[in-house]
FIMI-274370 format. One line per field, with one value per atom (N, C-alpha, C): x, y, z; chain; atom name; residue in one letter. Coordinates in nm, 2 decimals, always signed. Layout:
c1 <- X,...
c2 <- Y,...
c3 <- Z,...
chain <- A,...
atom <- CA,...
res <- a,...
end
This chain:
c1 <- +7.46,+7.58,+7.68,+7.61,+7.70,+7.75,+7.73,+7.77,+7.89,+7.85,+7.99,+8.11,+8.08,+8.19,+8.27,+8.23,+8.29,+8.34,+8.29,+8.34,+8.48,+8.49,+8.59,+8.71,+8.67,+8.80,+8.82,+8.75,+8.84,+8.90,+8.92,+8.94,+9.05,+9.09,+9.17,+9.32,+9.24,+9.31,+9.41,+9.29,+9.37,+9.50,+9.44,+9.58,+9.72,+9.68,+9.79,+9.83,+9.80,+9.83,+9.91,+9.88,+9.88,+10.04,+10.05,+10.14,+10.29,+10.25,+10.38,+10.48,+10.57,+10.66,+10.61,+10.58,+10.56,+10.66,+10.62,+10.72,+10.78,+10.71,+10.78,+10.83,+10.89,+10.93,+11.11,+11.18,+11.35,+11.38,+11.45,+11.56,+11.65,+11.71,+11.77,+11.78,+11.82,+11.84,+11.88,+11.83,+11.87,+12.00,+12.09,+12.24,+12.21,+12.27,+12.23,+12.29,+12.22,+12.30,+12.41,+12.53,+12.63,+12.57,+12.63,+12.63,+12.65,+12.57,+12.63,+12.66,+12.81,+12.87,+12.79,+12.74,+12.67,+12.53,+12.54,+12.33,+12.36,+12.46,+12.45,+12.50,+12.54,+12.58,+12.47,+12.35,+12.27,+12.18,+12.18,+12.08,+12.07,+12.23,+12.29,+12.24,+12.12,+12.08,+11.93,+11.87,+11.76,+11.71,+11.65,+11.54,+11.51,+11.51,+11.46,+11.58,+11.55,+11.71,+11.64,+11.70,+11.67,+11.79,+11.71,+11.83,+11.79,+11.94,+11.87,+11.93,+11.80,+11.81,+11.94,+11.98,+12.14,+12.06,+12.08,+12.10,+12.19,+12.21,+12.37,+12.48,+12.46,+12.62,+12.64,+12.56,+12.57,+12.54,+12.43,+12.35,+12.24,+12.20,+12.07,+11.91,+11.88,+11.75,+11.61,+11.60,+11.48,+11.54,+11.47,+11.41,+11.40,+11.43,+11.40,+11.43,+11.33,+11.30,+11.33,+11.40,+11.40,+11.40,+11.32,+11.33,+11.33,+11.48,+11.52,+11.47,+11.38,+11.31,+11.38,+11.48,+11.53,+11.38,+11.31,+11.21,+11.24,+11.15,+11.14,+11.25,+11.23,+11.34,+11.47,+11.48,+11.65,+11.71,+11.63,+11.69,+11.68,+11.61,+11.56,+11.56,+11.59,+11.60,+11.53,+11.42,+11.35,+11.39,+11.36,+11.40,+11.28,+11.23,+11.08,+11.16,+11.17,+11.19,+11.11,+11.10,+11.00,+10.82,+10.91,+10.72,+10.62,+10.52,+10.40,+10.36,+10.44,+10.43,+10.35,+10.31,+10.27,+10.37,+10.51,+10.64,+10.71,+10.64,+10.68,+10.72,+10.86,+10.91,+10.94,+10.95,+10.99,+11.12,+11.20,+11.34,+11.36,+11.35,+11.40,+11.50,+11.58,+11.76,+11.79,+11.81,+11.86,+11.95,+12.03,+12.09,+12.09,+12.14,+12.13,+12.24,+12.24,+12.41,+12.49,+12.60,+12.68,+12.69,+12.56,+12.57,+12.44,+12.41,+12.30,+12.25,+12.12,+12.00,+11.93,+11.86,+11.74,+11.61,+11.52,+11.40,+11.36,+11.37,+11.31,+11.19,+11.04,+10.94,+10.89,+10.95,+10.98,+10.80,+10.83,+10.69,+10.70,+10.73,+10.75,+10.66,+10.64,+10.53,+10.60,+10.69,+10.82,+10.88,+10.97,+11.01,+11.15,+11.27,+11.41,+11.45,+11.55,+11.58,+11.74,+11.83,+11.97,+12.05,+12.19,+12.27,+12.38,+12.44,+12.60,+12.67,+12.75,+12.88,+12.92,+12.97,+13.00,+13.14,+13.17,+13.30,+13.33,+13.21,+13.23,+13.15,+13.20,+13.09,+13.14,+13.23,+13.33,+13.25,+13.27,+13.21,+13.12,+13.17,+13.02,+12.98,+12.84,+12.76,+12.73,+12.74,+12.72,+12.64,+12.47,+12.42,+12.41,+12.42,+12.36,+12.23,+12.15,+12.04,+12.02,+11.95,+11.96,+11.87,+11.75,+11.59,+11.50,+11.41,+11.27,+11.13,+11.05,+10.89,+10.85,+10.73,+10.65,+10.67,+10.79,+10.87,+10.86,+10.81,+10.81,+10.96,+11.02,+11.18,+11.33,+11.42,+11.50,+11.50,+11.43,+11.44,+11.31,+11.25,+11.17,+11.20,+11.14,+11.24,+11.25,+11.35,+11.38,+11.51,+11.54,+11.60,+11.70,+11.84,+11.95,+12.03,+12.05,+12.16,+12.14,+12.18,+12.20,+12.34,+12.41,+12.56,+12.58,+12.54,+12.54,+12.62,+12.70,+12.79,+12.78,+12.86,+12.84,+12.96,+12.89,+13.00,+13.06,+12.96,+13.00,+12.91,+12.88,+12.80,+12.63,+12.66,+12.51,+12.51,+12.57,+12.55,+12.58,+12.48,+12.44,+12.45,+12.50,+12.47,+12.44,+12.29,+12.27,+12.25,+12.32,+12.30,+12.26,+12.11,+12.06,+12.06,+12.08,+12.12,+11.95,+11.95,+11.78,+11.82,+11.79,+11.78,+11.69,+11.69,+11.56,+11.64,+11.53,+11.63,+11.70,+11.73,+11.89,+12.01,+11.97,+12.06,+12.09,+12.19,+12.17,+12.10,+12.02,+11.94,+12.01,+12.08,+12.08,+12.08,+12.13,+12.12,+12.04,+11.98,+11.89,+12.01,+12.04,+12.08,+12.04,+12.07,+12.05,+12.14,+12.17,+12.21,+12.13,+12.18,+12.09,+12.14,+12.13,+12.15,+12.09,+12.11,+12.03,+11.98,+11.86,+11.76,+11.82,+11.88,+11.88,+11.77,+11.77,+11.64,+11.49,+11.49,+11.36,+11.32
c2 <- +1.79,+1.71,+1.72,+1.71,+1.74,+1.88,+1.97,+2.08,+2.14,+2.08,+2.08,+1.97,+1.87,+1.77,+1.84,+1.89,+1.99,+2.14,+2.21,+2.29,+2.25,+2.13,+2.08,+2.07,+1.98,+1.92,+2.08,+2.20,+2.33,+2.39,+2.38,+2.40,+2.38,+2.21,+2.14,+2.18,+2.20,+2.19,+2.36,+2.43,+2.58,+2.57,+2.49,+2.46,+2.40,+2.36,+2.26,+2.38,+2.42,+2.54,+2.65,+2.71,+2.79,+2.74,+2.61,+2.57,+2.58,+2.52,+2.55,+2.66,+2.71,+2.82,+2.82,+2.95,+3.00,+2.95,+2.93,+2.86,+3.01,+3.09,+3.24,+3.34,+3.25,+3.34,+3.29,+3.47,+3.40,+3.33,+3.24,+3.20,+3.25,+3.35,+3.47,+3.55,+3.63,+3.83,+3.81,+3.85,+3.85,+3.94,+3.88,+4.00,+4.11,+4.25,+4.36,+4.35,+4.42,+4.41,+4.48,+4.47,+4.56,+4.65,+4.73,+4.91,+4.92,+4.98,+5.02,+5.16,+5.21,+5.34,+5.39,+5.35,+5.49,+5.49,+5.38,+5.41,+5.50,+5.50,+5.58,+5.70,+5.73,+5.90,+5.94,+5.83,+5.91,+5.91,+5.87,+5.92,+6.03,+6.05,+6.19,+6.33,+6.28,+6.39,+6.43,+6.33,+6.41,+6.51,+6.54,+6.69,+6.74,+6.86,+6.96,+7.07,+7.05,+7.12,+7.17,+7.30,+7.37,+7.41,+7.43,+7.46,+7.51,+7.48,+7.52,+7.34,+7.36,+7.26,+7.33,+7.25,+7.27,+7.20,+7.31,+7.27,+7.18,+7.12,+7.03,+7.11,+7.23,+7.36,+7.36,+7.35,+7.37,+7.50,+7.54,+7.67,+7.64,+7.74,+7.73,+7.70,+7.63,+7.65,+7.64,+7.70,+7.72,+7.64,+7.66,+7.63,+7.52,+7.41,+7.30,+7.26,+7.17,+7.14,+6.97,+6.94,+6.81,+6.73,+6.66,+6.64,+6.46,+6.44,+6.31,+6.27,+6.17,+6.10,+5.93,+5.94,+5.78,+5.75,+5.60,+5.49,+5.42,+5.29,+5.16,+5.10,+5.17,+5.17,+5.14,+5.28,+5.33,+5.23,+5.12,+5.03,+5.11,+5.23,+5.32,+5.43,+5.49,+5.65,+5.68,+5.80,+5.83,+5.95,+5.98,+6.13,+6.20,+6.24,+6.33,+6.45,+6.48,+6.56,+6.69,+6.77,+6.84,+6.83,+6.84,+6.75,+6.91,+6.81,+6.92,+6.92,+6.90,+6.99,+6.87,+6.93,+6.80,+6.68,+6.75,+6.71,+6.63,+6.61,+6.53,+6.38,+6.34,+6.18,+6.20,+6.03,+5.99,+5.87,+5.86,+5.78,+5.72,+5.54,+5.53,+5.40,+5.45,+5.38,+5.32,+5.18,+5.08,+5.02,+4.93,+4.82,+4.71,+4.67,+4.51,+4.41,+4.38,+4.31,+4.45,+4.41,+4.51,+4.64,+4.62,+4.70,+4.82,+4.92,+4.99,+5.03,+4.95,+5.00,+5.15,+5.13,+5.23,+5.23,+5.27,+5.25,+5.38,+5.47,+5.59,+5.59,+5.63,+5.66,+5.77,+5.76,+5.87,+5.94,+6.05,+6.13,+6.07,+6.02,+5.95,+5.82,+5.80,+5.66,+5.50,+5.53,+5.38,+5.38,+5.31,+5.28,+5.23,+5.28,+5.26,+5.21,+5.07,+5.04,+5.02,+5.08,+5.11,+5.07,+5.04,+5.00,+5.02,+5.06,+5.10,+5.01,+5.03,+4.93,+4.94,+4.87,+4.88,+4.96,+5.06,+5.13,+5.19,+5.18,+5.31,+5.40,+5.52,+5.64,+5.76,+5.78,+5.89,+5.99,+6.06,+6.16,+6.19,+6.04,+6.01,+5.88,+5.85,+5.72,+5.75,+5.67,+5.64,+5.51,+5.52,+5.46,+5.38,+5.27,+5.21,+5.17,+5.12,+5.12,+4.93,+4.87,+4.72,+4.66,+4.78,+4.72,+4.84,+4.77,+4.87,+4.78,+4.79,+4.85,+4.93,+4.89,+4.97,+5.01,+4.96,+5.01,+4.83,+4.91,+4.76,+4.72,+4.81,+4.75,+4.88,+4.85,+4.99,+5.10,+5.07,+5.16,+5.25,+5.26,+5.32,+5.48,+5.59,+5.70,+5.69,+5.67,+5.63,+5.66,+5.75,+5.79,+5.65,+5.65,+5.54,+5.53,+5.63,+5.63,+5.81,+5.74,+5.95,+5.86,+6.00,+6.03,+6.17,+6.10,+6.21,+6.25,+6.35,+6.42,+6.51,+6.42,+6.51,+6.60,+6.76,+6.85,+6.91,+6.86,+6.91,+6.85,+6.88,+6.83,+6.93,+7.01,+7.09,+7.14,+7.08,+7.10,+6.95,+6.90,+6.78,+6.82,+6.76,+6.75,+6.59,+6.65,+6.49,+6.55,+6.42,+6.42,+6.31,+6.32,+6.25,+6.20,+6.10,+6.05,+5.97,+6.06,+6.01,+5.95,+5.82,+5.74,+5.78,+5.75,+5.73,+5.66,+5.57,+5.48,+5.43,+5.38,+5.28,+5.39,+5.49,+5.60,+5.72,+5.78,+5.88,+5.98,+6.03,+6.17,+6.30,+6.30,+6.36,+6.36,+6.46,+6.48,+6.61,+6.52,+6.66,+6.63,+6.74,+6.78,+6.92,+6.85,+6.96,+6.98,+7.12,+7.10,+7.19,+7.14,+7.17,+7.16,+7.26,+7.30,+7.26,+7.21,+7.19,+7.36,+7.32,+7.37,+7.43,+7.54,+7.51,+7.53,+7.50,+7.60,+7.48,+7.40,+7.36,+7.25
c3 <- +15.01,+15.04,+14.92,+14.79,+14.70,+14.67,+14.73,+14.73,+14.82,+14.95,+15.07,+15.02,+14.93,+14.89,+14.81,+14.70,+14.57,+14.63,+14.77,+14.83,+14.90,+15.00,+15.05,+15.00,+14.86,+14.73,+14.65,+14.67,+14.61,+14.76,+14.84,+14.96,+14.96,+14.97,+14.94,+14.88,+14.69,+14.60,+14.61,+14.70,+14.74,+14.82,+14.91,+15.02,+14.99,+14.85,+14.82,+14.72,+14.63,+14.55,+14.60,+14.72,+14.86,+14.88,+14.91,+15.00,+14.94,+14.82,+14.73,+14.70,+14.68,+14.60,+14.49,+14.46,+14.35,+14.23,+14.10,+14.00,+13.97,+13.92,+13.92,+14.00,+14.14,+14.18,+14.19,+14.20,+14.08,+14.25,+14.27,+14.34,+14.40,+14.34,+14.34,+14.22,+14.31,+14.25,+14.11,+14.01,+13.87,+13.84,+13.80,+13.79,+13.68,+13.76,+13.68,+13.55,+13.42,+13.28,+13.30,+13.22,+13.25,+13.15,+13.20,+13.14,+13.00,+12.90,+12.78,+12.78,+12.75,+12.81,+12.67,+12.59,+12.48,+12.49,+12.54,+12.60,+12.73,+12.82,+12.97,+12.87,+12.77,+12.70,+12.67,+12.61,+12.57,+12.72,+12.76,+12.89,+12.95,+12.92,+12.99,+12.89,+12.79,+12.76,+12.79,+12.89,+12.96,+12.96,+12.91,+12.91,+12.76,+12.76,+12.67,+12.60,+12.45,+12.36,+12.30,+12.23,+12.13,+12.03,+11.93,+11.84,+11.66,+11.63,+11.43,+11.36,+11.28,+11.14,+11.07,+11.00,+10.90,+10.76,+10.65,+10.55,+10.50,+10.40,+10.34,+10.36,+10.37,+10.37,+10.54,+10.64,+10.74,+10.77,+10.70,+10.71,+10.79,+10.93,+10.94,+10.84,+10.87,+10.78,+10.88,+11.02,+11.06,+11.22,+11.34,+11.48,+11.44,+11.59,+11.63,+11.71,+11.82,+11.90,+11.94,+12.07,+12.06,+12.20,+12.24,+12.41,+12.44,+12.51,+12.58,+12.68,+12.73,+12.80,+12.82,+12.95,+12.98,+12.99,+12.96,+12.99,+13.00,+13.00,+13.04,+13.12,+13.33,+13.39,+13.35,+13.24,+13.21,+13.08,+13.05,+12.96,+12.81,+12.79,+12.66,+12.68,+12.57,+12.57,+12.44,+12.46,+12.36,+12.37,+12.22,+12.11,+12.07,+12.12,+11.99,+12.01,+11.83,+11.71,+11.72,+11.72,+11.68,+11.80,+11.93,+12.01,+11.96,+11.98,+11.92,+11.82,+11.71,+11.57,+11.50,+11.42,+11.30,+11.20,+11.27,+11.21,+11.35,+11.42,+11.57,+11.47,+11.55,+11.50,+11.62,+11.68,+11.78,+11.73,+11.82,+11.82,+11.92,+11.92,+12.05,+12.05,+12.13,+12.16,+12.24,+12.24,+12.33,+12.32,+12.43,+12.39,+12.33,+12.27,+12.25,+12.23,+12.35,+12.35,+12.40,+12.32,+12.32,+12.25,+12.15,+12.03,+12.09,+12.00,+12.04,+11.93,+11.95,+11.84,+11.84,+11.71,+11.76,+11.63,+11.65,+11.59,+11.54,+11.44,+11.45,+11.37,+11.39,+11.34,+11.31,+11.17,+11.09,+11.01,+11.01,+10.94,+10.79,+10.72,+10.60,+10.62,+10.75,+10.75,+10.81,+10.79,+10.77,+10.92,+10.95,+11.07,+11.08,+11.03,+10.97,+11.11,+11.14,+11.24,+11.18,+11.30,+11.27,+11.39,+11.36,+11.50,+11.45,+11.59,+11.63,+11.68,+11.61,+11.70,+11.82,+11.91,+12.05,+12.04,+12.07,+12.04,+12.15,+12.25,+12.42,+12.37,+12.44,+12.44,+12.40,+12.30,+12.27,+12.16,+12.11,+12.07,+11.96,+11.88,+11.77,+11.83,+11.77,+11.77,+11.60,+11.53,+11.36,+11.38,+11.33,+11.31,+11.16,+11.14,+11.04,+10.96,+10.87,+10.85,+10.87,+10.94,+10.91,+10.87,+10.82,+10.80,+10.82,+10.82,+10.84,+10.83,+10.92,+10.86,+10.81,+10.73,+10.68,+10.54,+10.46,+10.36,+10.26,+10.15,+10.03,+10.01,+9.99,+9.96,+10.04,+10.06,+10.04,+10.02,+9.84,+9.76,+9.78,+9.89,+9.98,+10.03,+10.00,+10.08,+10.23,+10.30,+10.42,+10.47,+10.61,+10.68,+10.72,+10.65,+10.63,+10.72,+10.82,+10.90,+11.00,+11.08,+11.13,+11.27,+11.25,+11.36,+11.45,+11.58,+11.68,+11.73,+11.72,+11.80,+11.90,+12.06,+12.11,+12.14,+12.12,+12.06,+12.24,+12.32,+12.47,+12.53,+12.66,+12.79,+12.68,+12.67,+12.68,+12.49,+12.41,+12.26,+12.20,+12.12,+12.02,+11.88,+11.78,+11.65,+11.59,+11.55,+11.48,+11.34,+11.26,+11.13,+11.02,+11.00,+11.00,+10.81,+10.73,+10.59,+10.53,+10.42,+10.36,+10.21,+10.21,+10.15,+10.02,+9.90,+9.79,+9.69,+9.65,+9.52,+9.54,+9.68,+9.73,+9.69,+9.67,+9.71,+9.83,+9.85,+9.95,+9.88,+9.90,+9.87,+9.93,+10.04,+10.12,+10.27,+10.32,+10.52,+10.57,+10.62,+10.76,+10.86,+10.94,+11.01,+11.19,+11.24,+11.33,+11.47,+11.53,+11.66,+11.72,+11.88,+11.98,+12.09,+12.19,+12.28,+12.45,+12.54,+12.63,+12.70,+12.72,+12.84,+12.97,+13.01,+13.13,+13.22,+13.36,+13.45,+13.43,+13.32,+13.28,+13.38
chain <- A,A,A,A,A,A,A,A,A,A,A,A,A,A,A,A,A,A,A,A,A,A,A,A,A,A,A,A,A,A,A,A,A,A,A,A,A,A,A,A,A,A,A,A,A,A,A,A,A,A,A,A,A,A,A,A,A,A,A,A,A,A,A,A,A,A,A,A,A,A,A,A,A,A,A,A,A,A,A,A,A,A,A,A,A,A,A,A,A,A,A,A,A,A,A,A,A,A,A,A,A,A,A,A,A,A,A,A,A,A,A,A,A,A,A,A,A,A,A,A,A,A,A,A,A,A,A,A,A,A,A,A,A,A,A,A,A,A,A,A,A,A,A,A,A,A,A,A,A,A,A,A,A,A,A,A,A,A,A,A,A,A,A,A,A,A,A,A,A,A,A,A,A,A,A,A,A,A,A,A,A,A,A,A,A,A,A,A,A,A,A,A,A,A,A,A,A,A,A,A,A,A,A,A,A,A,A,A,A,A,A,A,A,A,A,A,A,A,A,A,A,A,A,A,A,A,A,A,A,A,A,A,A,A,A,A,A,A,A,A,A,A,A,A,A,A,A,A,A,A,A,A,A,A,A,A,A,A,A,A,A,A,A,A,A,A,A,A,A,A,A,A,A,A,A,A,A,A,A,A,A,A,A,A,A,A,A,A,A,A,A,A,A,A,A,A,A,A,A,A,A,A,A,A,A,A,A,A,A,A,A,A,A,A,A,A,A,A,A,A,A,A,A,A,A,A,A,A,A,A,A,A,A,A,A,A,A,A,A,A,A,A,A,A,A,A,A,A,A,A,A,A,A,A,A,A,A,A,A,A,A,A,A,A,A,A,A,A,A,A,A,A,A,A,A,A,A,A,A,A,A,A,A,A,A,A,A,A,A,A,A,A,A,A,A,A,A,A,A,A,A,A,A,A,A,A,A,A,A,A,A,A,A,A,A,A,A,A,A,A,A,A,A,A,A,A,A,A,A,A,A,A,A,A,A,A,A,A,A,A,A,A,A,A,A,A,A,A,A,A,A,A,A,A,A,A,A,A,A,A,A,A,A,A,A,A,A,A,A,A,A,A,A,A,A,A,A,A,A,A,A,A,A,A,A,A,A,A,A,A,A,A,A,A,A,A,A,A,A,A,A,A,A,A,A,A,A,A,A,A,A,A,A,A,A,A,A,A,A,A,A,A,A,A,A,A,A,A,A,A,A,A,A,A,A,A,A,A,A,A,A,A,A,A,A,A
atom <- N,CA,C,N,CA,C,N,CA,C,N,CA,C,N,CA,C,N,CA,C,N,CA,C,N,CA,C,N,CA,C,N,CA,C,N,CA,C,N,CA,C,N,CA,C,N,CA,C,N,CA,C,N,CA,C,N,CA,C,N,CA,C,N,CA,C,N,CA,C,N,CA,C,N,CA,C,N,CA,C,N,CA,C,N,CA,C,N,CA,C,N,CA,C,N,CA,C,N,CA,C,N,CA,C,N,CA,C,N,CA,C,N,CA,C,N,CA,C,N,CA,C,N,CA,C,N,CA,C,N,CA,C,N,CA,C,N,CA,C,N,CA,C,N,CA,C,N,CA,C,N,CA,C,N,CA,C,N,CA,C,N,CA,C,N,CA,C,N,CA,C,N,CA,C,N,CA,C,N,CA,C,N,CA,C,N,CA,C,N,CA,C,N,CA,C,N,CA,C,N,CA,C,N,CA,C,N,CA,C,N,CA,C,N,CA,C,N,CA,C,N,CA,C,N,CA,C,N,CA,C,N,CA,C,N,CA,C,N,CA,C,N,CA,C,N,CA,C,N,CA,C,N,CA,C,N,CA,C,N,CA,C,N,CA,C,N,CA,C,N,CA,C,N,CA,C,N,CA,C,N,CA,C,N,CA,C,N,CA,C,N,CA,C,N,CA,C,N,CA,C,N,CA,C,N,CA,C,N,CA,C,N,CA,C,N,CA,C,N,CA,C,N,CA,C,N,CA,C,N,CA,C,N,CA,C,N,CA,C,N,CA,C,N,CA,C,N,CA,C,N,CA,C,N,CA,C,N,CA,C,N,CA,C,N,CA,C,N,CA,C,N,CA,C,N,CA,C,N,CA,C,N,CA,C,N,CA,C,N,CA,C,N,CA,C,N,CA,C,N,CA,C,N,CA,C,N,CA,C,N,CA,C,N,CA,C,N,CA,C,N,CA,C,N,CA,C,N,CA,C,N,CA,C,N,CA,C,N,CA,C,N,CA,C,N,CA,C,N,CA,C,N,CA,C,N,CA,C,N,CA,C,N,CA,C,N,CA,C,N,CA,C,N,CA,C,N,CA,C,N,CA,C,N,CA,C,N,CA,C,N,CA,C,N,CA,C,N,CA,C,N,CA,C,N,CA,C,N,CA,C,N,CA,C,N,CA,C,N,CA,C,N,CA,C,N,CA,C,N,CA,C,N,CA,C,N,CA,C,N,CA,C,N,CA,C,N,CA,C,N,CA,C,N,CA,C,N,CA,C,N,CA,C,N,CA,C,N,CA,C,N,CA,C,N,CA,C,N,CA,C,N,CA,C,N,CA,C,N,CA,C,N,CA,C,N,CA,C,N,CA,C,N,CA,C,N,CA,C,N,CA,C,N,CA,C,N,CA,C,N,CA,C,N,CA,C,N,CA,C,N,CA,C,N,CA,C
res <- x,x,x,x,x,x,x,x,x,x,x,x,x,x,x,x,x,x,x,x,x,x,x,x,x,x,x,x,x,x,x,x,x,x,x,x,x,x,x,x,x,x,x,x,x,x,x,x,x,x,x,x,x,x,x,x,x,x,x,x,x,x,x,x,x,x,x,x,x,x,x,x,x,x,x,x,x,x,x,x,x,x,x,x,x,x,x,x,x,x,x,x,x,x,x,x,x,x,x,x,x,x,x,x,x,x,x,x,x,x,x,x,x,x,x,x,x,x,x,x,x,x,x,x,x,x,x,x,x,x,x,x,x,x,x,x,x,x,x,x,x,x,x,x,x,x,x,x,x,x,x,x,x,x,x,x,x,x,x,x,x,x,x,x,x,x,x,x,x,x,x,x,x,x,x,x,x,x,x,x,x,x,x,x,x,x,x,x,x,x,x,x,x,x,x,x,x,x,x,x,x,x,x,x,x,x,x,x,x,x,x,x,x,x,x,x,x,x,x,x,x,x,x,x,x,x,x,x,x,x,x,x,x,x,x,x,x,x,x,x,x,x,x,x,x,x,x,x,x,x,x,x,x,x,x,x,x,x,x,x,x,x,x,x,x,x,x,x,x,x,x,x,x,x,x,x,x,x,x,x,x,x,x,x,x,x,x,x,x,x,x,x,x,x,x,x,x,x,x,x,x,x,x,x,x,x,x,x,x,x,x,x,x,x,x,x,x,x,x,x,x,x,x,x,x,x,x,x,x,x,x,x,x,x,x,x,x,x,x,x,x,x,x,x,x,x,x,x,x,x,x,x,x,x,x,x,x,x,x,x,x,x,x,x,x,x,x,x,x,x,x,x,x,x,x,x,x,x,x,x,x,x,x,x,x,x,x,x,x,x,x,x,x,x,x,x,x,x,x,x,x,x,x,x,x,x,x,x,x,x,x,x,x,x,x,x,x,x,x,x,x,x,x,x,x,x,x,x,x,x,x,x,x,x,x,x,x,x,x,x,x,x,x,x,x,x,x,x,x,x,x,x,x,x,x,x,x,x,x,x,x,x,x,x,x,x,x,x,x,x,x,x,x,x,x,x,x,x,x,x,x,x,x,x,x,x,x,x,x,x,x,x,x,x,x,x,x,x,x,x,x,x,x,x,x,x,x,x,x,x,x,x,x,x,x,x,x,x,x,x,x,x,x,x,x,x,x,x,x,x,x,x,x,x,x,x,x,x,x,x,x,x,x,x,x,x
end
């Protein structure tokens, strides 16, 4: 008897649970984010580039590899550097607000996070340095800044600013070409 009573009152407690609207469910349609025209530029680099590293002179200095992946339904765009290699960094670029971040996880160990100003989508994005993981202080060797240009639909130059001592050290640099056919 006491077993069909305690059956009943969860029976019950279902139906009433059951009966309700869901608290999570929205009311209506959530309004889409408006567009960041430099997050939709970089999306527009989808796929697979090749190209050369640039010395400080703007000298070749060796092959490189670099492949754009829109994610997290279109809200991010990821960068791996080098995929494959033991020198593989990944980079990834979002909105926030109006501004556009990005996170790069650099082979140095650290995790330099940098943002652009909302300016539209014209032919540089100039990142800033606003922090990091993984780094005791600044004065940490740490990739400070990199500015992408795009030089056409199907050629990129990024130029990427290395930090040591709370000074500039230096720029890696590279351009790159899209993929066709791939």
């Amino acid at each position: 008897m006491k077993r069909k009573a305690i059956l009943m009152c969860l029976v019950a407690a279902m139906t009433v649970v059951l009966a309700r609207p869901a608290a999570s469910e929205p009311k209506e349609a959530p309004k889409a984010a408006a567009k960041n025209p430099a997050l939709e530029r970089f999306k527009q680099l989808a796929g697979e580039w090749v190209g050369k590293k640039l010395d400080e002179k703007g000298k070749e200095a060796g092959d490189v590899g670099v492949k754009y992946q829109v994610t997290s339904g279109g809200s991010a765009v990821m960068e791996t550097l080098m995929p494959g290699t033991d020198h593989e960094m990944v980079t990834l670029i979002h909105a926030d607000g109006n501004d556009l971040v990005l996170t790069h996880y650099c082979m140095l160990g650290n995790q330099p996070h940098m943002k652009a100003a909302a300016k539209g989508a014209d032919k540089q994005v100039a990142f800033q340095f606003t922090g990091g993981s993984n780094m005791k202080s600044e004065k940490d060797m740490h990739m400070h800044g990199v500015t992408y240009t795009f030089v056409d639909a199907d050629t990129l130059r990024a130029e990427w600013i290395l930090y040591v001592d709370g000074k500039k050290q230096g720029t890696v640099a590279f351009e790159v070409k899209r993929q066709k056919g791939l």
